[in-house]
mmJSON file of the N, C-alpha and C atoms, coordinates in Angstrom:
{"data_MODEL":{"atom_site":{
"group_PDB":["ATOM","ATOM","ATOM","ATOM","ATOM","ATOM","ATOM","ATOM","ATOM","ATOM","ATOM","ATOM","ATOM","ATOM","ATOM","ATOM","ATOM","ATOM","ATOM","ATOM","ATOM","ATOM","ATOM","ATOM","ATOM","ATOM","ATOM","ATOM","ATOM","ATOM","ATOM","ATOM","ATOM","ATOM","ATOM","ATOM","ATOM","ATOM","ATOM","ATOM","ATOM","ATOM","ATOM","ATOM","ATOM","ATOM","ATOM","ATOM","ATOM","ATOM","ATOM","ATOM","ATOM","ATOM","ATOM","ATOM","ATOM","ATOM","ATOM","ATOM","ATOM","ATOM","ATOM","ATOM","ATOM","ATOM","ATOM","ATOM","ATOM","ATOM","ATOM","ATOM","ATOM","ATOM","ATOM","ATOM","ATOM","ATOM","ATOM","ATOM","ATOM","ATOM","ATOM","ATOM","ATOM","ATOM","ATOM","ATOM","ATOM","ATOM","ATOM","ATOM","ATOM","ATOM","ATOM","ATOM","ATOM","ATOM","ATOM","ATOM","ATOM","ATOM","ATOM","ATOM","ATOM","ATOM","ATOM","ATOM","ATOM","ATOM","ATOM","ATOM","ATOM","ATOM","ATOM","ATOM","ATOM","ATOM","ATOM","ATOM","ATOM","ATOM","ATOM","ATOM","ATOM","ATOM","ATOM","ATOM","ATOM","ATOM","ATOM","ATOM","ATOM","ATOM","ATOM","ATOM","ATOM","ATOM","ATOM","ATOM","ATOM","ATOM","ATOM","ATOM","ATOM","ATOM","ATOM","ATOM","ATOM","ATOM","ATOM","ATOM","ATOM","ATOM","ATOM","ATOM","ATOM","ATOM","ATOM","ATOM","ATOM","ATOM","ATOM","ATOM","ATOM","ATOM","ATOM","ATOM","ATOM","ATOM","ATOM","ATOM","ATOM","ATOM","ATOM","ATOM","ATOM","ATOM","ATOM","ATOM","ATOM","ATOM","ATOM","ATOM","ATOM","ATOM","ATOM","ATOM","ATOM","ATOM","ATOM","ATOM","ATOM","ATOM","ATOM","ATOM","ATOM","ATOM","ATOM","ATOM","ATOM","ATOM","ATOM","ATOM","ATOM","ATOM","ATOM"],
"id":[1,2,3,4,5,6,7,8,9,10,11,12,13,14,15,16,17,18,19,20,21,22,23,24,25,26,27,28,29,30,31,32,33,34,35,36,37,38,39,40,41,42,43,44,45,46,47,48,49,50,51,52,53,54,55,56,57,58,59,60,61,62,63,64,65,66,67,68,69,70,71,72,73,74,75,76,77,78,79,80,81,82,83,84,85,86,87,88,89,90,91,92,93,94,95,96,97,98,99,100,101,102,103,104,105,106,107,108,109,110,111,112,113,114,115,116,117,118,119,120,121,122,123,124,125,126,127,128,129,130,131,132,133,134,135,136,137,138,139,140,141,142,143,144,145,146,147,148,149,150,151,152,153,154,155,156,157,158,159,160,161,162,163,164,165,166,167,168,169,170,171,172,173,174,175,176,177,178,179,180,181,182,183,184,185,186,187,188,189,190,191,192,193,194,195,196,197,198,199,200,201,202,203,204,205,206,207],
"type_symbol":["N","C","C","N","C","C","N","C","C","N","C","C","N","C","C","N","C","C","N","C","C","N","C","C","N","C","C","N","C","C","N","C","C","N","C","C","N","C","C","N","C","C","N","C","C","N","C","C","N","C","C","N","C","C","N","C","C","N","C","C","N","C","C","N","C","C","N","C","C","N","C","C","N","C","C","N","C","C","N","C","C","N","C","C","N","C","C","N","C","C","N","C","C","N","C","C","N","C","C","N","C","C","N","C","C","N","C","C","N","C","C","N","C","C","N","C","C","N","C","C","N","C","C","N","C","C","N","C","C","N","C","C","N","C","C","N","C","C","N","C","C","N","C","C","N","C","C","N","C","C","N","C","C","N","C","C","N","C","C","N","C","C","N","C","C","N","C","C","N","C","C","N","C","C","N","C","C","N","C","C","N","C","C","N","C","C","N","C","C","N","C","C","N","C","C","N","C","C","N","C","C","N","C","C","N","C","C"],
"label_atom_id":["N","CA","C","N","CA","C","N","CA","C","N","CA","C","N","CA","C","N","CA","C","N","CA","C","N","CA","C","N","CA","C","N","CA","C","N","CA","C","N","CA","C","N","CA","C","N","CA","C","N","CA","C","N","CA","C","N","CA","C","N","CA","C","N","CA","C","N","CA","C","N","CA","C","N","CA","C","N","CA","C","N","CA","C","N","CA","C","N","CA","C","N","CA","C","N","CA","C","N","CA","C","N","CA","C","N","CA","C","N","CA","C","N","CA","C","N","CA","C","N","CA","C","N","CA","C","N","CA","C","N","CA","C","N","CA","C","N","CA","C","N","CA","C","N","CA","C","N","CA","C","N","CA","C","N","CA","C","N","CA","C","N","CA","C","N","CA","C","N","CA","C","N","CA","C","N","CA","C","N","CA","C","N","CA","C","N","CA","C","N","CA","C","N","CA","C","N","CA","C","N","CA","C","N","CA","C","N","CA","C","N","CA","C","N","CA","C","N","CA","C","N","CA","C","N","CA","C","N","CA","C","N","CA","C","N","CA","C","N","CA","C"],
"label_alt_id":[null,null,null,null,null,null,null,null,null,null,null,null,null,null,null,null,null,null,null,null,null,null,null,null,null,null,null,null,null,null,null,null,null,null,null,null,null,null,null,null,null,null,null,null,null,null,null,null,null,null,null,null,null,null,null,null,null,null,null,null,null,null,null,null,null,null,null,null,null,null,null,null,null,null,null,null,null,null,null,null,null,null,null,null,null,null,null,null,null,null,null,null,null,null,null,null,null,null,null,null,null,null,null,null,null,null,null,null,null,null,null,null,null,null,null,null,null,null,null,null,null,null,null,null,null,null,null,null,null,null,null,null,null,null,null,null,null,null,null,null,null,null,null,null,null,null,null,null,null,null,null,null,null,null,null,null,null,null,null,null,null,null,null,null,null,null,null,null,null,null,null,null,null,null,null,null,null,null,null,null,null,null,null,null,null,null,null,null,null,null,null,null,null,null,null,null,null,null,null,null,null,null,null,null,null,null,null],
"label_comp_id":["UNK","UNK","UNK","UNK","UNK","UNK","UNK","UNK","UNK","UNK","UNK","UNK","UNK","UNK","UNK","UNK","UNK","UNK","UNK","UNK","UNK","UNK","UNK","UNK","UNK","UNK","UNK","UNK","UNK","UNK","UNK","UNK","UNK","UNK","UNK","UNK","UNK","UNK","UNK","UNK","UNK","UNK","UNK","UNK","UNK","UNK","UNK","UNK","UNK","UNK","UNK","UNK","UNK","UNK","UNK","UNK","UNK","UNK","UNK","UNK","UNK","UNK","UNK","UNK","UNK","UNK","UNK","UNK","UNK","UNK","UNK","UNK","UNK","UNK","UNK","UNK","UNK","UNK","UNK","UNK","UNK","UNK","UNK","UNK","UNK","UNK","UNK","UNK","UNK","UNK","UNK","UNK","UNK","UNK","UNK","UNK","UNK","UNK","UNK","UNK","UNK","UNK","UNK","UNK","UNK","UNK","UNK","UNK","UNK","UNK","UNK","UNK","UNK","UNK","UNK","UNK","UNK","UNK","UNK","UNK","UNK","UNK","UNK","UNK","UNK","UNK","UNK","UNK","UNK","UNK","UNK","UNK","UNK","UNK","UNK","UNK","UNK","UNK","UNK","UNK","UNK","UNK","UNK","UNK","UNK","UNK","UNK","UNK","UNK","UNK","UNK","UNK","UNK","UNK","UNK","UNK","UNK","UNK","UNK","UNK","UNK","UNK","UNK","UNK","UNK","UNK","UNK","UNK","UNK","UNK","UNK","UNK","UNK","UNK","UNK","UNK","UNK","UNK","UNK","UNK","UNK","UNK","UNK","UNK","UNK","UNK","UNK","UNK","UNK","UNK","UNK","UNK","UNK","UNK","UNK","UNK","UNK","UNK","UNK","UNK","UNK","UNK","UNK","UNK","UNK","UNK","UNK"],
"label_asym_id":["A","A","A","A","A","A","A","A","A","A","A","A","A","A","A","A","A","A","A","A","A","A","A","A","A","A","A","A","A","A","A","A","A","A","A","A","A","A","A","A","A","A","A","A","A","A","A","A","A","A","A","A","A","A","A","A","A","A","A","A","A","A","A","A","A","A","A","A","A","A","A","A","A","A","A","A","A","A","A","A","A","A","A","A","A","A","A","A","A","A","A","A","A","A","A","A","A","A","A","A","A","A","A","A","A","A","A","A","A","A","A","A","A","A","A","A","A","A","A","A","A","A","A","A","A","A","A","A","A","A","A","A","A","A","A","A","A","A","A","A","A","A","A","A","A","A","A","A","A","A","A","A","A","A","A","A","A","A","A","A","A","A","A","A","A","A","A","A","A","A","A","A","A","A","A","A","A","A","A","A","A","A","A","A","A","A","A","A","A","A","A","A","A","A","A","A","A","A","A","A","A","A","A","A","A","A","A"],
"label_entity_id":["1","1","1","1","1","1","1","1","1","1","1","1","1","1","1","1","1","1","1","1","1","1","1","1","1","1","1","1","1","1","1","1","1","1","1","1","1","1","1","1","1","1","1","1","1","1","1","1","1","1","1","1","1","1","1","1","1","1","1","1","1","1","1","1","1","1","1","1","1","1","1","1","1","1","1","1","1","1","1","1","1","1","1","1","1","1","1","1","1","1","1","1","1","1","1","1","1","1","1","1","1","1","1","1","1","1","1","1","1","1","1","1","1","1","1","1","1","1","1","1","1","1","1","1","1","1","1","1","1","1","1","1","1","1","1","1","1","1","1","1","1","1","1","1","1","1","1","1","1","1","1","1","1","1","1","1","1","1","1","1","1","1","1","1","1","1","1","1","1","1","1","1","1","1","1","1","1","1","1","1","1","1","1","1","1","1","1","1","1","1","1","1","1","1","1","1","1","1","1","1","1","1","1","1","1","1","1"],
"label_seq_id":[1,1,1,2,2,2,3,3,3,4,4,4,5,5,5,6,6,6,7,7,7,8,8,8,9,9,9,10,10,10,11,11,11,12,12,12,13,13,13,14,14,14,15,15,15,16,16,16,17,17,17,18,18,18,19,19,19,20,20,20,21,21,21,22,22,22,23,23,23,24,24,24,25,25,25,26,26,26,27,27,27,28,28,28,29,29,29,30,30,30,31,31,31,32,32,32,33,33,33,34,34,34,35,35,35,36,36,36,37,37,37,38,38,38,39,39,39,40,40,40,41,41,41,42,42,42,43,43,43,44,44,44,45,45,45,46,46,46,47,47,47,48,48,48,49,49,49,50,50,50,51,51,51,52,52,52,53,53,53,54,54,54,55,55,55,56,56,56,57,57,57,58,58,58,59,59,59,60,60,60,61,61,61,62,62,62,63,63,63,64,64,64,65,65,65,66,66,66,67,67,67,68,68,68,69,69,69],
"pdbx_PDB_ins_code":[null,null,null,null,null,null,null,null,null,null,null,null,null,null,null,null,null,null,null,null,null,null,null,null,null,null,null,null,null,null,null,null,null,null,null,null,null,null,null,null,null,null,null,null,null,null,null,null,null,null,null,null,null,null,null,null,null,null,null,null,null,null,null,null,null,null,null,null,null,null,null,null,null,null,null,null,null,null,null,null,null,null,null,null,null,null,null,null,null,null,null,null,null,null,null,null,null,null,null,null,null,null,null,null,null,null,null,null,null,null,null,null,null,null,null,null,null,null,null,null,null,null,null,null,null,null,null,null,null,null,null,null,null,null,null,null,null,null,null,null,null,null,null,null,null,null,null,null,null,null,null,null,null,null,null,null,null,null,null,null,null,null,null,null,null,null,null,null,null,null,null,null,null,null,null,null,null,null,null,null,null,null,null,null,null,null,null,null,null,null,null,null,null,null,null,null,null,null,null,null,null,null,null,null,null,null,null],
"Cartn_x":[0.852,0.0,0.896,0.474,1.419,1.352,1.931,1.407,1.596,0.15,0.362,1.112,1.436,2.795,1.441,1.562,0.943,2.553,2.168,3.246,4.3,4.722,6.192,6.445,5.625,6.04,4.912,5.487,4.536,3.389,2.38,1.325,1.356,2.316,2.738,3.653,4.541,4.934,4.225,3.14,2.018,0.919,0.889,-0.049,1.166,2.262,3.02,3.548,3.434,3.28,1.93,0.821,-0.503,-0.68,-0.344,-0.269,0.762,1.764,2.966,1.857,1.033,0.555,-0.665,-1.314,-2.695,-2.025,-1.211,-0.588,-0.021,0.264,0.885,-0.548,-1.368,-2.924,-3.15,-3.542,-3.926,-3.494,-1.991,-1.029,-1.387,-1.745,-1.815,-3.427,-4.272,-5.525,-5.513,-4.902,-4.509,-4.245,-2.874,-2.555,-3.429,-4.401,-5.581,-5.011,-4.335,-3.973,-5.061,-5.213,-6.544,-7.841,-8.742,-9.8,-11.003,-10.887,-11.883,-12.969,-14.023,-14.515,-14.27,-13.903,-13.804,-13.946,-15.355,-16.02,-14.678,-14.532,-13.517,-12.52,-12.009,-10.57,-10.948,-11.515,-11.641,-11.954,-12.69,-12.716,-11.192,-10.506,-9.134,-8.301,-8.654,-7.882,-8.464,-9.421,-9.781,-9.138,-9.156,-8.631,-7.048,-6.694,-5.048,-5.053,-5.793,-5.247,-5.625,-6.93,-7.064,-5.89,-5.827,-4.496,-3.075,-2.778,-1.526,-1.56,-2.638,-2.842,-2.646,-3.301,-3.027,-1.517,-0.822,0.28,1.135,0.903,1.812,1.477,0.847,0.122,1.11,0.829,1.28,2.903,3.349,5.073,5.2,4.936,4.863,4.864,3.371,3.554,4.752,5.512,6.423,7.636,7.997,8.742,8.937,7.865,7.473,7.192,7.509,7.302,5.473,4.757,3.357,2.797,3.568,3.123,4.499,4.424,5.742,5.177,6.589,6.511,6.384],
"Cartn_y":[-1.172,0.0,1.233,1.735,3.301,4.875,5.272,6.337,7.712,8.224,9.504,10.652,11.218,12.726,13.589,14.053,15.534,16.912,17.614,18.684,18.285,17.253,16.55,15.806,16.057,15.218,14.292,13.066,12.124,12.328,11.548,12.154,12.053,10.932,10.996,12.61,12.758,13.951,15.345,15.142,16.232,16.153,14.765,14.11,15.087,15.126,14.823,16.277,17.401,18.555,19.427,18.545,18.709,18.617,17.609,16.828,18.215,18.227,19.171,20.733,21.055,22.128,22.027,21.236,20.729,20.548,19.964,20.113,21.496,22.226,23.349,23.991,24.532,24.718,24.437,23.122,22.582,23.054,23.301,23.685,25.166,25.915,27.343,27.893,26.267,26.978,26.13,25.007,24.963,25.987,26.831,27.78,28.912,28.967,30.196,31.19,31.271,32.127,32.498,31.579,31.648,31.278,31.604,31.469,30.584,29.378,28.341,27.86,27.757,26.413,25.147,24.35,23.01,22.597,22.298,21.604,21.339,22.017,22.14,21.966,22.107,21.666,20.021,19.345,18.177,16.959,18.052,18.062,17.253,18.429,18.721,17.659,16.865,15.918,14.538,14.883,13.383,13.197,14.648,14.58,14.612,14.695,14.421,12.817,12.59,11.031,10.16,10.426,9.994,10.122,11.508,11.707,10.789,10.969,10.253,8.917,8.189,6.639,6.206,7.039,7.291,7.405,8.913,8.826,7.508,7.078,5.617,4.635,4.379,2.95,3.531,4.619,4.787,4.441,4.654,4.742,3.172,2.61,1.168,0.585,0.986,0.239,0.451,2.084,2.251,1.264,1.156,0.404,-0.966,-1.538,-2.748,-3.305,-2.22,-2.636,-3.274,-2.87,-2.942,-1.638,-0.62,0.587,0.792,1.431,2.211,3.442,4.024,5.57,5.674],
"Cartn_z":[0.0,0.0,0.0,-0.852,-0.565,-0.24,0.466,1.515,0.738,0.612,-0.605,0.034,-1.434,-1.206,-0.967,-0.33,-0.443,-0.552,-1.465,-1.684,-1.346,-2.029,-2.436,-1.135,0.038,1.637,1.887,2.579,2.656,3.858,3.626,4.791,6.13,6.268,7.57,8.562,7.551,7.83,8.365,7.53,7.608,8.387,9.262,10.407,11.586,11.131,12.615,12.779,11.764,12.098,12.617,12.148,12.42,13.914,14.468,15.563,16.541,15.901,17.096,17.066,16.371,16.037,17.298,17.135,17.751,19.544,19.884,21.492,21.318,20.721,21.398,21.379,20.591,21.434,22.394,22.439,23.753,25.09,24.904,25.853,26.192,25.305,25.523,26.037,25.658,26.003,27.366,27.924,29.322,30.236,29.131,30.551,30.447,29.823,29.301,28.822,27.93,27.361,26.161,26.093,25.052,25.612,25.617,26.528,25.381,25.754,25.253,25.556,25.651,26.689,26.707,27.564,28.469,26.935,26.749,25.471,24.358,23.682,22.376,23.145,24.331,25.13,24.544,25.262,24.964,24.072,23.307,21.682,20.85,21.4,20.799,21.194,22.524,22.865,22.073,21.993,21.226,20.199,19.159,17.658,18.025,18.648,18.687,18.967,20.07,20.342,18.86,18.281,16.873,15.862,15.399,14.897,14.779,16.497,16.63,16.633,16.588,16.613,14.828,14.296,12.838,12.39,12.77,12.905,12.693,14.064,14.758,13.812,13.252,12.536,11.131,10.899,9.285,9.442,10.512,11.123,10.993,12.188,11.941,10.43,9.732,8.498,7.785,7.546,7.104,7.634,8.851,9.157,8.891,9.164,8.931,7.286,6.446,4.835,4.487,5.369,5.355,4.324,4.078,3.435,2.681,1.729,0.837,0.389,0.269,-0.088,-1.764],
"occupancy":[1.0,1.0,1.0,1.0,1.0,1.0,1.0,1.0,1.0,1.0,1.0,1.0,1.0,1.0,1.0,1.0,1.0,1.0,1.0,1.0,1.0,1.0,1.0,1.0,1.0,1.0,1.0,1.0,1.0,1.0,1.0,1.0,1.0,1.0,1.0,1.0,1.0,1.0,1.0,1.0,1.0,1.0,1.0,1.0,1.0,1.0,1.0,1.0,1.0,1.0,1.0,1.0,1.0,1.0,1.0,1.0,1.0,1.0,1.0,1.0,1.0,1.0,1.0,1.0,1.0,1.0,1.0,1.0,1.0,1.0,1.0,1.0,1.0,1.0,1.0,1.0,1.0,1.0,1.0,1.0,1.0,1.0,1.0,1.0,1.0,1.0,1.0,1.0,1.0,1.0,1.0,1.0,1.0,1.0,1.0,1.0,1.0,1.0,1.0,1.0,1.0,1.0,1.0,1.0,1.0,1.0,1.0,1.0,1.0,1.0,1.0,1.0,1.0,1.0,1.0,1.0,1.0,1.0,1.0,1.0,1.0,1.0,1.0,1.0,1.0,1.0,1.0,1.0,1.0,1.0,1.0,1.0,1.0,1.0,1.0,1.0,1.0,1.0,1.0,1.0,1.0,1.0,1.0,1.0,1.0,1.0,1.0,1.0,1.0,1.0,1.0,1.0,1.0,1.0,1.0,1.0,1.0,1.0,1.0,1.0,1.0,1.0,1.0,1.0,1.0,1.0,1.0,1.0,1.0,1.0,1.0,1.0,1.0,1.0,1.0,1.0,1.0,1.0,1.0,1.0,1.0,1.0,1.0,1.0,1.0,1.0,1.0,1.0,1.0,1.0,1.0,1.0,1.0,1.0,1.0,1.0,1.0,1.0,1.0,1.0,1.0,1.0,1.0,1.0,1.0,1.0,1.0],
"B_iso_or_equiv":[0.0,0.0,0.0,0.0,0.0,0.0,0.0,0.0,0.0,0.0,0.0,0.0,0.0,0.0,0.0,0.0,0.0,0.0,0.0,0.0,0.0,0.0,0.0,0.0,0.0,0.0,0.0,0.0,0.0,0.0,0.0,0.0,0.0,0.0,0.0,0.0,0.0,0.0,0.0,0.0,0.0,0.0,0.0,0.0,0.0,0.0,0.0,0.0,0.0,0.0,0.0,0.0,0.0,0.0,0.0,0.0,0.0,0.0,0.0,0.0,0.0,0.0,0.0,0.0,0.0,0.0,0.0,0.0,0.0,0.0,0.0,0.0,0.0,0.0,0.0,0.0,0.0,0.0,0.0,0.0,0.0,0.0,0.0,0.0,0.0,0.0,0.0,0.0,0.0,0.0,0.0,0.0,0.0,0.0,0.0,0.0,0.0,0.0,0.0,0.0,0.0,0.0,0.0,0.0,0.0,0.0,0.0,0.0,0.0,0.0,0.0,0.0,0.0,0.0,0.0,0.0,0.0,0.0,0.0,0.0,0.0,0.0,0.0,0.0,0.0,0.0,0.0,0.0,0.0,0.0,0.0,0.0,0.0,0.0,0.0,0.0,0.0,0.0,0.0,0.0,0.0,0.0,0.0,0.0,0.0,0.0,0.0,0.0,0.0,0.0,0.0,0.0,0.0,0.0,0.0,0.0,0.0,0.0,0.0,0.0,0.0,0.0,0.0,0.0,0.0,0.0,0.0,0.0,0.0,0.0,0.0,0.0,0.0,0.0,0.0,0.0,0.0,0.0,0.0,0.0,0.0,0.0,0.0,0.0,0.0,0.0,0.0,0.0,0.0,0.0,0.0,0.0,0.0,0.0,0.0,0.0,0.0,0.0,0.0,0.0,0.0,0.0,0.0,0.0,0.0,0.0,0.0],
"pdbx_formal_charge":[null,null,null,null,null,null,null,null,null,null,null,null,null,null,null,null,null,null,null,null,null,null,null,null,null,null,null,null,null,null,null,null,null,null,null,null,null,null,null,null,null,null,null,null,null,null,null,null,null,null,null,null,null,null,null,null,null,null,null,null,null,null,null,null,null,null,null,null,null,null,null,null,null,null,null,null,null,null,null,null,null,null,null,null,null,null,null,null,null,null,null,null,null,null,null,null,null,null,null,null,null,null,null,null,null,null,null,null,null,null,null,null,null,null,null,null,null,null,null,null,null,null,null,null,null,null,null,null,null,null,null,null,null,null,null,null,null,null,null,null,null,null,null,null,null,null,null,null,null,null,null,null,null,null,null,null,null,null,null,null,null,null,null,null,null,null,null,null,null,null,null,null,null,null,null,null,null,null,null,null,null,null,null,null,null,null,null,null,null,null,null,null,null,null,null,null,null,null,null,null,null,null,null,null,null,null,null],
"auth_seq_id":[1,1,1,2,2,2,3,3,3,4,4,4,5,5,5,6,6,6,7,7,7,8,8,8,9,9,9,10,10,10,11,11,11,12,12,12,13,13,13,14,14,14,15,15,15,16,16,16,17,17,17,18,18,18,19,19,19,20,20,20,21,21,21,22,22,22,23,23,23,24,24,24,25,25,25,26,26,26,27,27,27,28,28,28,29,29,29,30,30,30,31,31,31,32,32,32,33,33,33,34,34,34,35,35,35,36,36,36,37,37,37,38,38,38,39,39,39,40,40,40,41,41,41,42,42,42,43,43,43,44,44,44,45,45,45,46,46,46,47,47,47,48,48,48,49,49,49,50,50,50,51,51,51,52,52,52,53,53,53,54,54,54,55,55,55,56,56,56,57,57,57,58,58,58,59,59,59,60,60,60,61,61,61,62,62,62,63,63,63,64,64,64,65,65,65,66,66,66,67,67,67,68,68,68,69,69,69],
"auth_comp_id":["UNK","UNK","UNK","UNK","UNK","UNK","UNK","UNK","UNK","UNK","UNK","UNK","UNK","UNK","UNK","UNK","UNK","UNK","UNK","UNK","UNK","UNK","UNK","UNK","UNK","UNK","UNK","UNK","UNK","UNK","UNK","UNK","UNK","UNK","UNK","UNK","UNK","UNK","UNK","UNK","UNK","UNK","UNK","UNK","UNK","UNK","UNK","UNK","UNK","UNK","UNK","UNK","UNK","UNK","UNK","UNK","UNK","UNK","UNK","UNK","UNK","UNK","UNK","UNK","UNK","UNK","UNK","UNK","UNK","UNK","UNK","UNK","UNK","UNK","UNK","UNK","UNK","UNK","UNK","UNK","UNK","UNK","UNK","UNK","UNK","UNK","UNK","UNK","UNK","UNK","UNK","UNK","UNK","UNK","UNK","UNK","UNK","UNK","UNK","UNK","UNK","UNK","UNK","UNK","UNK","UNK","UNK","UNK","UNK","UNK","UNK","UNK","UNK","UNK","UNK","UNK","UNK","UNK","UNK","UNK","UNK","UNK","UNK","UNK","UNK","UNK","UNK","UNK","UNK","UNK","UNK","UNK","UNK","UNK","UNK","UNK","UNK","UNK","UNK","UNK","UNK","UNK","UNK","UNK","UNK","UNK","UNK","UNK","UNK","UNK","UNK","UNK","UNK","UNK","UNK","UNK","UNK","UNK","UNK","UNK","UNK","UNK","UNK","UNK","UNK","UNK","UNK","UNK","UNK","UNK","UNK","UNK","UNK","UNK","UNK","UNK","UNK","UNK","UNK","UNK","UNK","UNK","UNK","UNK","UNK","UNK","UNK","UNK","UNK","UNK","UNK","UNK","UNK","UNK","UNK","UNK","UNK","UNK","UNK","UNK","UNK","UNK","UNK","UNK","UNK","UNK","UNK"],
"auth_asym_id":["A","A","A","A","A","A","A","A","A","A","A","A","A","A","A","A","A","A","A","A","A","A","A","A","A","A","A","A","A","A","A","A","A","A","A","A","A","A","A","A","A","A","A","A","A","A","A","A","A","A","A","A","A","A","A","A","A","A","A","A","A","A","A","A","A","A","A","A","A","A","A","A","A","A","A","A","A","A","A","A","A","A","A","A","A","A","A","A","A","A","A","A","A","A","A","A","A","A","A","A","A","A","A","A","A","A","A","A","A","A","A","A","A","A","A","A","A","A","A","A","A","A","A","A","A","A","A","A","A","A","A","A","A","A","A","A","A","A","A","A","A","A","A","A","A","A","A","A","A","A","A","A","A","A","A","A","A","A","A","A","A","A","A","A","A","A","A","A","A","A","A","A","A","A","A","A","A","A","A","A","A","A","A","A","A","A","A","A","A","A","A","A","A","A","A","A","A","A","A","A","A","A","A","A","A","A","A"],
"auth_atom_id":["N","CA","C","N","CA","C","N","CA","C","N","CA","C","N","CA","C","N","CA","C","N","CA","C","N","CA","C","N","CA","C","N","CA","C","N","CA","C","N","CA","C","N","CA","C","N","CA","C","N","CA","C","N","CA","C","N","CA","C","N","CA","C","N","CA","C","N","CA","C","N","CA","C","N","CA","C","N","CA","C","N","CA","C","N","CA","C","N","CA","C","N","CA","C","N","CA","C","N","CA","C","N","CA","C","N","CA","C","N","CA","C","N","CA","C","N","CA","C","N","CA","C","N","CA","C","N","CA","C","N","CA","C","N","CA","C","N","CA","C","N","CA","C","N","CA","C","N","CA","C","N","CA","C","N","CA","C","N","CA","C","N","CA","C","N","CA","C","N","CA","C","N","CA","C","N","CA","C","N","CA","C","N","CA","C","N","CA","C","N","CA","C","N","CA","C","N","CA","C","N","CA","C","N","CA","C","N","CA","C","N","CA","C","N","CA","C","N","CA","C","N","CA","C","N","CA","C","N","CA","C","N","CA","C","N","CA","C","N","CA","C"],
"pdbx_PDB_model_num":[1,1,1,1,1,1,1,1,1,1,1,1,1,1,1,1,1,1,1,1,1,1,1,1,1,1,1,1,1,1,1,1,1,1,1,1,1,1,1,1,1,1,1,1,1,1,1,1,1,1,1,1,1,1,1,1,1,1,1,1,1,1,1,1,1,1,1,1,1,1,1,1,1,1,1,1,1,1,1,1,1,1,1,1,1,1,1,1,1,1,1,1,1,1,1,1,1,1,1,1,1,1,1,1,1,1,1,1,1,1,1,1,1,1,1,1,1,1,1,1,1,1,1,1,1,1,1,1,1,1,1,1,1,1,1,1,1,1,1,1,1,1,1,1,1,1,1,1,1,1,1,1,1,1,1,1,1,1,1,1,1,1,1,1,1,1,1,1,1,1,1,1,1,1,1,1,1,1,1,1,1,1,1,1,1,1,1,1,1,1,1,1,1,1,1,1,1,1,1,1,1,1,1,1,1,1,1]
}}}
């Protein structure tokens, strides 16, 4: 199976800047710097843990020759 380029970088790449993007939010609407409600705080944690499970699986397959670039 092979893991599509988006703008010449593979999608994993672009999960895992998504991902570093999405915790530093999180992080900033923790320390309230940004003023959220609770709601979308937790929101946000779901779609990261989704994300990064995604992430991890696409890593693995890469590793594991289950996926190619």
């Amino acid at each position: 199976m092979r893991i599509p380029i988006i703008l010449g970088q593979p999608l994993h790449l672009w999960l895992g800047i998504l991902l570093f993007l999405l915790i530093i939010f999180q992080i900033v609407v923790a320390k309230r710097i940004i003023k959220v409600p609770f709601k979308w705080h937790r929101i946000g944690g779901y779609v990261i843990l989704l994300l990064a499970m995604i992430h991890g699986f696409i890593a693995y397959g890469l590793n594991n020759s289950i996926f190619v670039l």
